[in-house]
N, C-alpha and C positions, 0 to 999 in steps of 0.2 A: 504494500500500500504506500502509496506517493503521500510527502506531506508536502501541503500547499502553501504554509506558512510565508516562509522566507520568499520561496520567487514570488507570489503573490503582493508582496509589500517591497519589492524591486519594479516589480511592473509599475505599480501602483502610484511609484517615488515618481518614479521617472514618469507617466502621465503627467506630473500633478509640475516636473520640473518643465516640460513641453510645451505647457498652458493648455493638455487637455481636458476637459471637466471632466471629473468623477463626483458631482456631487448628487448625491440622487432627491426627490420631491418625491411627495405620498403621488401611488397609484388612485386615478377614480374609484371610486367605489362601485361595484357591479352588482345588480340583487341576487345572479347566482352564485358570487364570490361562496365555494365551499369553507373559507375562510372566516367568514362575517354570517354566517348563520343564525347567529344567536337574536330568535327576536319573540317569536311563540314563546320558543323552548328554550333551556340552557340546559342540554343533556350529560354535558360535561364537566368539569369543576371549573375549566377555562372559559364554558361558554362555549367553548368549539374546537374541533381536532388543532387549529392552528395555535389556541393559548392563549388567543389576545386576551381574555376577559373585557370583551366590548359589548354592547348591544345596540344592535339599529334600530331598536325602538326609539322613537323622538317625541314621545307623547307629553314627557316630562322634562322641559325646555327651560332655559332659562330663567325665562319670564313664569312656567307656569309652578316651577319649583314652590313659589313661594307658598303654594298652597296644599304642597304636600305632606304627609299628616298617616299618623300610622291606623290599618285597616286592619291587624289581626295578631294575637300575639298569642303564641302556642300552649297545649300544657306543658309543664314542668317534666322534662326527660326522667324516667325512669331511675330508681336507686341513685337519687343526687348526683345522678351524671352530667359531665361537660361536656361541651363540642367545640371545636374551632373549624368544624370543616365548611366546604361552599356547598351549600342543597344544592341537587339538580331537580332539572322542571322536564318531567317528559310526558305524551300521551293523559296531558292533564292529573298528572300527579306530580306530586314533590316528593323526594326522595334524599336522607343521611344517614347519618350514624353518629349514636351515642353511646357510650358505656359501653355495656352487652349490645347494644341491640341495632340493627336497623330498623328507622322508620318509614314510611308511606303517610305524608299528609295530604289534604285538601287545598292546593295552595291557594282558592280564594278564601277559606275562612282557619287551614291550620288546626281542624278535626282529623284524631287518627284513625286513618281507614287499616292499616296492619302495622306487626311488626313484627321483627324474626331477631330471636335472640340466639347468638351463636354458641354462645356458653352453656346454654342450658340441655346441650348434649341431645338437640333436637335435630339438627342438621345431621347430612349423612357423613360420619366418622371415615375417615383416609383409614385404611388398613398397614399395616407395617411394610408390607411387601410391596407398596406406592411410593415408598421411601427410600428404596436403596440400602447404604451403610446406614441411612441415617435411623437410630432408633428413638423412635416416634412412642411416647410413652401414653397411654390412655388420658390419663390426668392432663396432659397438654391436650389433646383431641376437645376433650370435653370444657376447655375452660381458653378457647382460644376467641380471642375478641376480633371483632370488625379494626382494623385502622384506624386513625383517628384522621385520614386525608382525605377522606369524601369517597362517591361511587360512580357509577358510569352507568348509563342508560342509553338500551338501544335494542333494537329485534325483540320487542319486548319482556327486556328482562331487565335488571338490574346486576350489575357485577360488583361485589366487594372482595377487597383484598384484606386477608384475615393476618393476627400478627404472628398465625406459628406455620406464616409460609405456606397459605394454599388461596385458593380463590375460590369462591359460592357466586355461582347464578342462580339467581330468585327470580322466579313470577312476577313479573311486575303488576301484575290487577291482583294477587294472592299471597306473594310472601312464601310461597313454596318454595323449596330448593329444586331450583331445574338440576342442576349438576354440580358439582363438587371436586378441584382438581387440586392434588399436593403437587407440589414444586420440592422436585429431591434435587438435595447437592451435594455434591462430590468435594471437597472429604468430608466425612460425616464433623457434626459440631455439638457441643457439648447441651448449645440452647438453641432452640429452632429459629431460622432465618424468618424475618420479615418478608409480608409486600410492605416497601417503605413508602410508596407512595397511591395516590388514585389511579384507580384503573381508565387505561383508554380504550374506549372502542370507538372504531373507523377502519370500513371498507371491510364489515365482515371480522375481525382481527381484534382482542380483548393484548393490549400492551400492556405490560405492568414489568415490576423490576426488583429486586430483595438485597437486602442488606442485612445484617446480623449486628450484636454487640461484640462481636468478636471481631476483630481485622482478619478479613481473608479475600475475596475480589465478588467484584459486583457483578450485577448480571442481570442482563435483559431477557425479559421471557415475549414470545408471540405465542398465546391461545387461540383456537377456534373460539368464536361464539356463540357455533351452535351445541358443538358435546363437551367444550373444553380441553380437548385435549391439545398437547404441544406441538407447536409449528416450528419452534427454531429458538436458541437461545445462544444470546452472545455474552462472551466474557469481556469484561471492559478491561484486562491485561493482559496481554500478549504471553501466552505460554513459547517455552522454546521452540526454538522454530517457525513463528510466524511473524509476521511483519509489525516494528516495533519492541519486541522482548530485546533489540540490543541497547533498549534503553535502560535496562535494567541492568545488575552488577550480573556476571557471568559466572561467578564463583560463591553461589551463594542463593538459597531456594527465598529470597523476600521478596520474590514478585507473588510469591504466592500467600504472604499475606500484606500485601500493599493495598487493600482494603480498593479507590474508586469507585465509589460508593454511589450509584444513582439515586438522587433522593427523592425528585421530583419527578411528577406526568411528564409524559412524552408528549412528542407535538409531531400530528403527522400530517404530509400533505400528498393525498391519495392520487394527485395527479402524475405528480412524480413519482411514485412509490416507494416514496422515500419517510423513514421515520425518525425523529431526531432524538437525543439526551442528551443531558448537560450532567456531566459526573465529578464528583469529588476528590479530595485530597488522599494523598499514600500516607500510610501508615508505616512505624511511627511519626505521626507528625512533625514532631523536630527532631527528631533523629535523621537527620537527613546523611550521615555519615554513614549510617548505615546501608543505603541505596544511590549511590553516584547516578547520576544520570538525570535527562529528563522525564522518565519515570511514566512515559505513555500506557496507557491512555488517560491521565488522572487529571483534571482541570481542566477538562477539552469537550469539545461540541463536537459529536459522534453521526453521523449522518447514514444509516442502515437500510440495506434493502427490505421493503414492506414485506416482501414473501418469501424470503432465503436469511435474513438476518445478516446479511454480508456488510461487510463495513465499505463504502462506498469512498469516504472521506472524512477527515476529522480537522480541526483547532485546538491546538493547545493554547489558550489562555495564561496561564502559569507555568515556568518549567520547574520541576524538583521541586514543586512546593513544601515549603516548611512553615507558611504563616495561619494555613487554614482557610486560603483563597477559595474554594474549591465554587463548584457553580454551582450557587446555595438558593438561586430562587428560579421559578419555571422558563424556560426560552420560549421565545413566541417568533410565533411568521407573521409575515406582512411583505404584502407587494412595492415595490418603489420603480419610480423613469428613473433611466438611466443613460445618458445619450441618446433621449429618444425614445427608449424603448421601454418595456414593461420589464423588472426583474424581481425575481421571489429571491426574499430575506429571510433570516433566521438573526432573530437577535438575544445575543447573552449578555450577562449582568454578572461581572467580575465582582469578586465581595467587597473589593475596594472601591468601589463605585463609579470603574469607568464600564463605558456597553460597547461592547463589540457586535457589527453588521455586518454578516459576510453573505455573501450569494448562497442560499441555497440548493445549486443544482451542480455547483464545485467547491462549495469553501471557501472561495476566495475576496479577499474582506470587499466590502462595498465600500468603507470609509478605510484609508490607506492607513495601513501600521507599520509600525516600525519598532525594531527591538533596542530597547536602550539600556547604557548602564547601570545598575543598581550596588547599593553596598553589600561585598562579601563578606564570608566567613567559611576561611579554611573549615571549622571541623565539620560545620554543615553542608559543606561541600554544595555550595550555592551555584546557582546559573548565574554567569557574567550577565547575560541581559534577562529584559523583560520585554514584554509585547505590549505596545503602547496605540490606542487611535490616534491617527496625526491630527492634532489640532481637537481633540476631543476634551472633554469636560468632568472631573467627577463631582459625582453627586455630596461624596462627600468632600472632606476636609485633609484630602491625604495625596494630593498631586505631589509631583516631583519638582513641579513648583512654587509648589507652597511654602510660605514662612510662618505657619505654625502661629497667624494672628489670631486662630481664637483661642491659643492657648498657651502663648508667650506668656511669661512674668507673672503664670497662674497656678503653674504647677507645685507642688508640696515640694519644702524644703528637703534635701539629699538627693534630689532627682536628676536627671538632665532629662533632654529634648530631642528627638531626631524627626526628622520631620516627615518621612517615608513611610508607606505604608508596608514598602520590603525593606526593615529594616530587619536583619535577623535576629532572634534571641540568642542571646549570650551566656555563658558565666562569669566570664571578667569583659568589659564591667557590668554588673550587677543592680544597675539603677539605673536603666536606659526605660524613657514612653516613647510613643510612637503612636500615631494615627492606627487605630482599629479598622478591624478589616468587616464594614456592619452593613452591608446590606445582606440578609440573609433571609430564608423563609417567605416570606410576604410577596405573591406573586406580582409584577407590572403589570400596566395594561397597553395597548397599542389604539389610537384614536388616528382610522385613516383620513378623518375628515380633518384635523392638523398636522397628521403626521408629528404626533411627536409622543413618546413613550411617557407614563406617568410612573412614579416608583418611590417608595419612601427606602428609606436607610438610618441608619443610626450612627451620629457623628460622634466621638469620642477617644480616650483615649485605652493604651493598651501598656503593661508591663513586661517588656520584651526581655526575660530572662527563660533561661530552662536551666535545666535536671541534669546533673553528670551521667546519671542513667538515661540512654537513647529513650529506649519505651514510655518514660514517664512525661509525662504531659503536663506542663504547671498552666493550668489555665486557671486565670485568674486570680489577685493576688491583693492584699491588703494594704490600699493607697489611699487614707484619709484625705475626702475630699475629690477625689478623681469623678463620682458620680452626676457632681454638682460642675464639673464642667462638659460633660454630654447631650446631647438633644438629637431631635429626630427631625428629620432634612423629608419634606418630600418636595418633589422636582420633576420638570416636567424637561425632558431632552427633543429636539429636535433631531428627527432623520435624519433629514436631509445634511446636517453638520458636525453631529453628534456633540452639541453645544447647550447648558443647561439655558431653559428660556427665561425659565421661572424656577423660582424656590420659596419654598415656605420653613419654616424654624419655627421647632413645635417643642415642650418642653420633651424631657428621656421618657422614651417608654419604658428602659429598665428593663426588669425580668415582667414586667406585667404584659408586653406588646402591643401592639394595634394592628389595624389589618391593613388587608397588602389593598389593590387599584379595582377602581369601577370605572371605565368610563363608558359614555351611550351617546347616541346621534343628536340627541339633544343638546348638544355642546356641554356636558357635564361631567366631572370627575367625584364620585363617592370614596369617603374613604372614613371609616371607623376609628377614633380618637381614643386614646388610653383613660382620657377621664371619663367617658361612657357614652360622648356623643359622639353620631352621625351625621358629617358633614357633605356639605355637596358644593365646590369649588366650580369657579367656571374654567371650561378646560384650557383656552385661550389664554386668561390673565393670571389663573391663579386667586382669583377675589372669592373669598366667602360667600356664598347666594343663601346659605338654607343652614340648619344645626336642628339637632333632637337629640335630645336628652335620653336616653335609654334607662339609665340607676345601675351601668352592670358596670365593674371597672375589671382589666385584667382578662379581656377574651382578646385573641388575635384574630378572628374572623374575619373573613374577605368578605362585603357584599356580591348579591350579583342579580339579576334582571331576565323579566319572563312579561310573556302578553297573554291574559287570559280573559277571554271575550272582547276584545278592543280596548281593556284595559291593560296598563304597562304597573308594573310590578317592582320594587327593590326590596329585597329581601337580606337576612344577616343574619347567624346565631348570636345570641347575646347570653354566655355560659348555658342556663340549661334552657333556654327557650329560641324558640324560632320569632324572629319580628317582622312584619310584611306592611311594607308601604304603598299608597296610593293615591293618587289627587284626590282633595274631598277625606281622608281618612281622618277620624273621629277621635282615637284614642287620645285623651294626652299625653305628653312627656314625663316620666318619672323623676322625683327628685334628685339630684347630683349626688353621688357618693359623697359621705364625708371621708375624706381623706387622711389616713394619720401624717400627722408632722415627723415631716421628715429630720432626720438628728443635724443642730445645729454647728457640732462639731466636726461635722463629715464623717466622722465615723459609721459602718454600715455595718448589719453583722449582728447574732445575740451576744447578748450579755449576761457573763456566767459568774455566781454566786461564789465567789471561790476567792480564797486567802493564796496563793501561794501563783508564780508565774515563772513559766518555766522558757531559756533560750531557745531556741529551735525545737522544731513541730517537727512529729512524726506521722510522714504521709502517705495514703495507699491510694493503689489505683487499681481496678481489674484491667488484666491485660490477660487475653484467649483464654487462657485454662486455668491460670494463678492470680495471685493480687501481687504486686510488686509494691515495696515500701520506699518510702527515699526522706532523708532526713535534711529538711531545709533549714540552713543556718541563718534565714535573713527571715525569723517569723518570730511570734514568739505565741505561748500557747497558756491558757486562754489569750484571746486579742484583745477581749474587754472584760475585766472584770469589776466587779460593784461589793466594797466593802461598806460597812459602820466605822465609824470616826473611832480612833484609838483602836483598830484592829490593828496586829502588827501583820504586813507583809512579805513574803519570803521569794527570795528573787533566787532563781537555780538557773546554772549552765547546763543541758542535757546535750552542746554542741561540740562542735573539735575544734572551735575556736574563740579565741578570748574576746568577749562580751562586757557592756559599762554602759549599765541603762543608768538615762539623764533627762530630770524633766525639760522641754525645750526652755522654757524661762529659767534653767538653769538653779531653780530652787533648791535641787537636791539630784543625788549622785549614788549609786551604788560603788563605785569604784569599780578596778577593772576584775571580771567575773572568767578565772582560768575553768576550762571543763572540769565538771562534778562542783565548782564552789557553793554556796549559797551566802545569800546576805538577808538579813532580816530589817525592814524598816516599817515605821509605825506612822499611821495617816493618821493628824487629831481634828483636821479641819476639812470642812463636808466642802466639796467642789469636785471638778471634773480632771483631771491630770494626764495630759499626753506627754510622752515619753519617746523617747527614739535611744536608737542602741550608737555611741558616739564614735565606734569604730565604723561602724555601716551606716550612713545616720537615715539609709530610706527602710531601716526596720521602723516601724512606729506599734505604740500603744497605747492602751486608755485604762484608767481606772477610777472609778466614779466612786466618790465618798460620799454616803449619807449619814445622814445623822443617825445617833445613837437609839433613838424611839424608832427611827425606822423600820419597819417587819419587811418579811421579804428579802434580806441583806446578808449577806455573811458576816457571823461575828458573834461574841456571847450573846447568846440567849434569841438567833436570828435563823430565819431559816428561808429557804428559797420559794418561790411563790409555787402555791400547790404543792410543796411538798407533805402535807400532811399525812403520817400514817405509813399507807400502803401506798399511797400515789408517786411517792418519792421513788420507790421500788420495781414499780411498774416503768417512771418514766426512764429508771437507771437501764432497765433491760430494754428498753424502748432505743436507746443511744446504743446501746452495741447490733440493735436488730437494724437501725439506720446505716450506721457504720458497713455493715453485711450488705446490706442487699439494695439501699438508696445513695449511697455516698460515691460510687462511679458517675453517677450525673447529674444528683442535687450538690455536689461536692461535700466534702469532712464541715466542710463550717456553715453548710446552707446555704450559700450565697448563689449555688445556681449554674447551669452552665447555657446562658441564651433561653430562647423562648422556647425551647424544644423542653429544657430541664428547667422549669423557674424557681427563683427564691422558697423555700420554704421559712423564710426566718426575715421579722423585720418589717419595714414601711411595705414593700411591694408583697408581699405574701399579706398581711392586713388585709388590706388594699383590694387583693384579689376576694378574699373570703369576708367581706363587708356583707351584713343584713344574712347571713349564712350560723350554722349552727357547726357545731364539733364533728354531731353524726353525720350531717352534709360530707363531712371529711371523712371520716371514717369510710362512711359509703364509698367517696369516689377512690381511695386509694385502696380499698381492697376487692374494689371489681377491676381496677387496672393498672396495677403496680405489683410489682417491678414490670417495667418495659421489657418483653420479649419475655417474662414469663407470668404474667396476672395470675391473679390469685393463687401464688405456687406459696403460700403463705399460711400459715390457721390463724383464725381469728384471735388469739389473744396475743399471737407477733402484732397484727396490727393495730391494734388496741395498746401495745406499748407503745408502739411507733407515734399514735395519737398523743398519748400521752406524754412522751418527749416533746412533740412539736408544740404544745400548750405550754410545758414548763419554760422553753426557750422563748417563747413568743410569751410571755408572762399574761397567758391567759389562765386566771384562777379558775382551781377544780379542788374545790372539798375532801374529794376522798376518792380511791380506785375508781375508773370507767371503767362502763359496761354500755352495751350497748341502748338501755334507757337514760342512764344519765348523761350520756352524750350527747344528745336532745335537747338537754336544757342548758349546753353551755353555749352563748353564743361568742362567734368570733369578732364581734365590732367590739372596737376600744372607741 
C-alpha cells in the first residue's frame, strides 16, 4: 500500500508556489445528496452514513427559533440509568440505549412502545464454540450491556453493539432479537472486547469496530444485515508481512499490542465503496522507546473497500504518537469545487485542534500540508516532523505559533511553559505544561450551506512528564490552579481555508462535558452547554438566537433532528431523560442547577481526614494481565488533608530522594527530609496552608486547619464525616474495592481521566449528581461498572464502593448503607 502523505503535500506546495488555486468552496446542495439525508429521519447517530450531523430541515430558522419551546420530555430511564448517546428516528420511531436496556419511543410525544434488556439473559446467549480461544464465561453472556454510543436503524431493525463484543439485531416494531452475532479475537483476552462505538448501516452492511481495556490492535468488523454474519475484518496494524509493519520495531512482537484503537462510527460513502475510520494512538503511550517508528496505522484516516475490507489508502495525522493525538472525534464527508469541479472530502479533527481535508477517493489532502519541525526527545524516540495544514487554524490554543497568551504569567509557581502541543513528556525536567491535546469525543458537524465545520474542544493546559516505566501512563497530575485556566472553545472552520471564522469561549466543561454539533438548513448551530442549557447559535456569526434551561448538568449528549408530520424536531438526552423540541412547544424550562463552589484555592481533589503526609505516592495502573506500580517522587500523599488546630502533623519520606516541605509564604519549614525520615509539626491556627516541596518546588500541597469544635476533622476527639460505627468500615473496604476495579480510569485520586472516565470526587462529580439520590448511584454503577465487565461485582462491593464515594465527597451517612437507606441520602450540597 502506497502512502500519499508526502508526494501529496509536494504536489500540493508546489501548486500553491505556481499561483495554482487549490482552495476548495462548499458543493451545492443536491436533495438526492446520499450524504444530506437527514431530514424525516436521523437513522444514524450522524444523521447519515457521511457523519455530518446536519439536517435539511429548515423549519426552524433563525427568525422562527425564537419561539421554540420544549414538546415532550420522556420517563425517567430504567434502574437510575444514564445516556449520553444521539436517538435515532427511523420508520416513525425513536430508538437508544440506556443502562441494561434498549428503548423504542414515540418521538412525537416520548411514550414507550418497547424495550429489550440485554442483561436480563433474554437475548439469545453466543455459545462458547462462536468464540474461538476466547473463553466466553456465562456470567459475561448474561450481564452484557448495550454500548453506551447509540444504535443504527435500517431494513427494519435496529442494531446495537453490546460491550462483551457481539452485536443484536432487534425488531424494530417489536424488540425481538432478529439475530445475535459474537465477534471472536484472536488471541484470546482475559476481558471481552468491546463494540466501542455505534453501529453503521449503509448499503446492506452493519460497520462496527472493538476495542478492549487491554492494549492489543483494533479492528474493523463488516456484518451482513440480514443474518449477521461476517463479511471481512481489518486489523488497523500491519502484521509481518504486509504493507506498513516496517513501521514497527522488527525485533520485537509490540505491534501486537500497539492497541489503534477505532473509537468512533465509521462514515461510508456507498458510491465509492468506500468506508472510512479514524483510529487511535499505540500503546504504550509514552513509551514510545519502546516502538521506533511511525507506528502505522495508528492516528490515521483508513479509507476500506465496502465489500472486501481492503485498505484502499490511508493518512497519518500523527507519526509515533506519544501525546494521545489519536482521532478522538467522528470524521465526516462532504462535497467541495475544486478547480471547477465537484470533489468528495473526508474531514478529520487532530486532538490538537487542527482539521485535516483530504480527497476522498485518494487521500490526498484538499488543503496542502506540510511536515514541520517539532521538539524531540531521544528516549521517546520522537518523529523529526509533524503534519501541518498550510495556512490552517486551531481550534485551540496550541499552534506552533502560538505565545502561550492565554497562559503567560499564569501558570503556578515551579513551573515552566512550552508552548507546543508536541511537546514530549519528560523526566528531566520534571515541571514542563504544555497546551493539551482537547478536542476529543464530541462529534463536528459539517453545514454545506457555509461550508464551514462546527466543533467544540477544550482549551487548557497539560503536565508533560512521565514514568521511568515505559507502560505507565501518568495522566494527569496535581497543579493547583491549572483548572481555572481552561475553557471550552467552540469554532466554526471554514472549508474552503481551513481558517477558524468564529469562536466562542465558554467556561471548562471539566470532567462534567457538553455535547458535540447540530447544525440544520435553517442557518442554525445546537449545541448543549455544561450548565444545563441548550443553545442555538446562528451558524454564520456565531451570535446566541435561543437558550433553554434543561436542570440537568454533567450529560455530554449531542442533539440531533427529525420531521415528523411537517413538523421538525431537536431532540437530546438530558442524563436519564429524553427532551424533544418544537415550535409552539409548551413545556417550561427547569430551574438552573445550583452549582457547588468551586475551591478558591485551586486546589481540586478530596480531602482526606488524616494527620500524617507522606513524600511520594505509590501508583498503579492495569496494564493487559497485571497492574504495574511506579512510585512518583514529585506527589505527595494525601494531596489534601484537613486537620483541628493543635493536631500535631507528621511529615514522612517514603521516596529515594531528599525532600523539604515549605509553606510558600515561607512561614515554616520541615527541613531537609532524607528517605525513611519523618518530622512532626503542630498547626494551632485554623486556615488553609499550601506547601510545595523546595527541592522540586512544582510538588505542591494543602492542609486545611479547622478549628478545635470542629466535627468531621482529624484530631482528638474528631472523626471523619460518616464515619460512624460500621460506615467507616464499609467505606475503608469500599477504597481498596475502588483501588481494584475503578482506579484504571476514575484514576487513584478520583480526578478522572476525560469525559469517557469522569471525576468521581469534588465540584464536577457534585455537579453531575445534583437533585439525585445515593441509590441513583448505586443503581447506575452496578448495572454498568466496571467498563468491559458490568456487574462482575456482588452487591455489597458496590455498596462499599458507594460508601467510599460519600465519605470522600463528604456527603453524610449515619450508619452502614443498604440499599433503603441509600434512598434517603441525597447528593446536593
Amino acid at each position: 500500500m502506497k502512502n500519499y502523505n508526502r508526494w501529496a503535500a509536494l504536489i500540493l506546495l508546489l501548486a500553491g508556489a505556481l499561483g495554482i488555486s487549490v482552495m476548495a468552496k462548499p458543493a451545492s446542495v443536491t436533495p438526492d445528496d446520499p450524504l444530506l439525508a437527514a431530514k424525516q429521519e436521523w437513522s444514524l447517530v450522524g444523521g447519515d452514513p457521511g457523519d455530518t450531523h446536519y439536517s435539511s430541515s429548515s423549519q426552524i430558522d433563525t427568525q422562527s427559533v425564537k419561539s421554540l419551546g420544549a414538546a415532550w420530555v420522556s420517563k425517567k430511564f430504567e434502574d437510575g440509568a444514564t445516556s449520553r448517546v444521539i436517538p435515532v428516528v427511523k420508520d416513525g420511531l425513536m430508538f437508544l440505549t440506556a443502562g441494561t436496556r434498549v428503548y423504542a419511543l414515540d418521538p412525537t410525544s416520548g411514550q414507550v412502545i418497547w424495550t429489550y434488556q440485554s442483561a436480563s439473559g433474554s437475548g439469545v446467549a453466543p455459545g462458547p464454540t462462536d468464540l474461538g480461544a476466547f473463553a466466553y464465561s456465562a456470567f459475561a453472556r448474561e450481564n452484557a450491556l448495550p454500548n453506551n454510543e447509540g444504535v443504527a436503524a435500517g431494513d427494519g431493525k435496529v442494531f446495537v453493539g453490546v460491550t462483551t463484543g457481539h452485536v443484536i439485531a432487534l425488531d424494530e416494531k417489536t424488540g425481538k432479537v432478529a439475530w445475535n452475532h459474537t465477534i471472536s479475537y484472536e488471541p484470546p483476552r482475559s476481558m471481552a472486547p468491546q463494540v466501542s462505538a455505534a453501529p453503521i448501516y449503509a448499503d446492506g452492511i452493519v460497520f462496527c469496530n472493538l476495542e478492549s481495556d487491554e492494549a492489543y490492535v483494533g479492528l474493523a468488523i463488516a456484518l451482513d444485515g440480514k443474518d449477521g454474519h461476517e463479511l471481512w475484518r481489518f486489523h488497523t496494524i500491519p502484521a509481518p508481512g504486509e504493507p506498513g509493519h516496517e513501521t514497527w520495531p522488527q525485533n520485537s512482537n509490540s505491534w501486537q499490542m500497539g492497541a489503534s484503537n477505532i473509537w468512533h462510527p465509521a462514515a461510508v460513502d456507498p458510491d465509492l465503496g468506500l468506508v472510512f475510520y479514524g483510529t487511535g494512538s499505540a500503546d504504550p503511550i509514552q513509551g514510545g522507546e519502546l516502538r521506533p517508528g511511525n507506528n502505522l496505522y495508528t492516528n490515521s484516516v483508513l479509507a476500506l473497500d465496502i465489500k472486501t475490507g481492503k485498505l484502499r489508502w490511508y493518512y497519518q495525522l500523527t507519526h509515533h504518537d506519544i501525546w494521545d493525538t489519536d482521532i478522538a472525534i467522528p470524521l465526516a464527508l462532504y462535497n467541495a469545487q475544486v478547480n471547477g469541479r465537484t470533489r468528495k472530502g473526508v474531514a478529520a479533527m487532530r486532538a490538537d485542534g487542527y482539521l485535516f481535508l483530504l480527497d476522498r477517493e485518494t487521500g490526498k489532502p484538499l488543503i496542502p500540508t506540510q511536515e514541520r519541525p517539532v521538539i524531540q526527545s531521544s528516549l521517546s524516540k520522537t518523529s523529526p516532523t509533524q503534519p501541518y495544514p498550510v495556512g490552517g487554524e486551531s481550534v485551540l490554543v496550541s499552534g506552533e505559533n502560538s505565545n502561550c497568551a492565554e497562559w503567560k504569567d499564569k501558570i503556578p509557581a515551579g513551573f515552566v511553559l512550552s508552548c507546543s502541543a508536541f511537546t514530549p513528556s519528560t523526566l528531566d525536567p520534571a515541571n514542563v505544561l504544555a497546551p493539551s491535546v482537547g478536542v476529543r469525543v464530541q462529534p463536528m458537524s459539517f453545514d454545506p450551506q457555509t461550508g464551514y465545520f462546527y466543533v467544540q474542544g477544550a482549551a487548557g493546559l497539560a503536565w508533560r512528564r512521565r514514568a521511568k516505566d515505559p507502560y505507565f501512563f501518568l495522566n494527569g497530575a496535581h497543579v493547583p490552579g491549572l483548572s481555572k485556566l481552561s475553557y471550552t472553545s467552540l469554532a466554526a472552520i471554514d472549508s474552503r481555508t481551513d481558517k477558524v471564522v468564529w469562536e466562542k469561549q465558554l467556561p471548562p466543561a471539566a470532567g462534567l462535558g457538553s455535547g458535540g454539533m447540530l447544525s440544520t438548513a435553517g442557518g442554525l448551530v445546537f449545541h448543549r452547554r455544561e450548565d444545563g442549557t441548550l443553545d442555538a447559535y446562528d451558524a454564520k456569526t456565531g451570535d446566541v438566537l435561543w437558550k433553554f434551561q434543561i436542570g440537568y448538568v454533567g450529560s455530554s449528549a449531542t442533539p440531533m433532528s427529525y420531521e415528523i408530520d411537517g413538523q421538525q424536531y431537536i431532540a437530546m438526552i438530558a442524563g436519564s431523560e429524553v427532551w424533544s423540541f418544537r415550535l409552539g412547544g409548551s413545556i417550561p424550562p427547569r430551574p438552573a442547577p445550583r452549582m457547588p463552589a468551586p475551591s478558591d484555592s485551586g486546589f481540586v481533589g478530596p480531602i482526606a481526614d488524616a494527620d500524617s503526609i507522606a513524600a511520594a505516592s505509590v501508583m498503579q495502573m492495569n496494564w493487559v494481565n497485571s497492574v504495574r506500580y511506579y512510585i512518583d517522587d514529585y506527589s505527595v500523599n494525601p494531596y489534601r488533608i484537613r486537620v483541628k488546630a493543635g493536631t500535631p502533623v507528621t511529615f514522612g519520606n517514603n521516596g529515594s530522594e531528599t525532600h523539604e516541605f515549605a509553606a510558600v509564604d515561607g512561614s515554616w519549614t520541615t527541613g531537609p527530609l532524607s528517605p525513611d525520615m519523618t518530622v512532626t509539626l503542630t498547626f494551632d491556627k485554623p486556615g488553609s496552608y499550601t506547601y510545595i516541596c523546595k527541592k522540586h518546588p512544582w510538588t505542591y500541597g494543602q492542609i486545611i486547619v479547622v478549628d478545635k469544635s470542629t466535627s468531621g476533622a482529624s484530631g482528638a476527639g474528631g472523626s471523619a464525616p460518616g464515619s460512624q460505627g460500621s460506615f467507616a468500615d464499609q467505606a475503608a473496604r469500599g477504597k481498596a474495592a475502588y483501588a481494584q476495579s475503578c482506579s484504571g480510569c476514575h484514576m487513584a485520586d478520583l480526578s478522572g481521566n476525560g469525559q469517557a472516565a469522569p471525576p468521581v470526587a469534588g465540584t464536577d462529580f457534585l455537579a453531575h449528581w445534583q437533585g439525585r439520590t445515593a441509590g441513583d448511584l448505586f443503581d447506575k454503577i452496578r448495572t454498568t461498572m466496571p467498563t468491559g465487565n458490568p456487574a462482575s461485582l456482588n452487591k455489597e462491593t458496590y455498596l462499599n464502593i458507594v460508601a467510599y464515594l460519600l465519605q470522600v465527597n463528604e456527603v453524610p451517612a449515619a450508619k452502614e448503607l443498604n440499599e433503603d437507606t441509600l434512598k434517603a441520602i441525597s447528593l446536593s450540597k
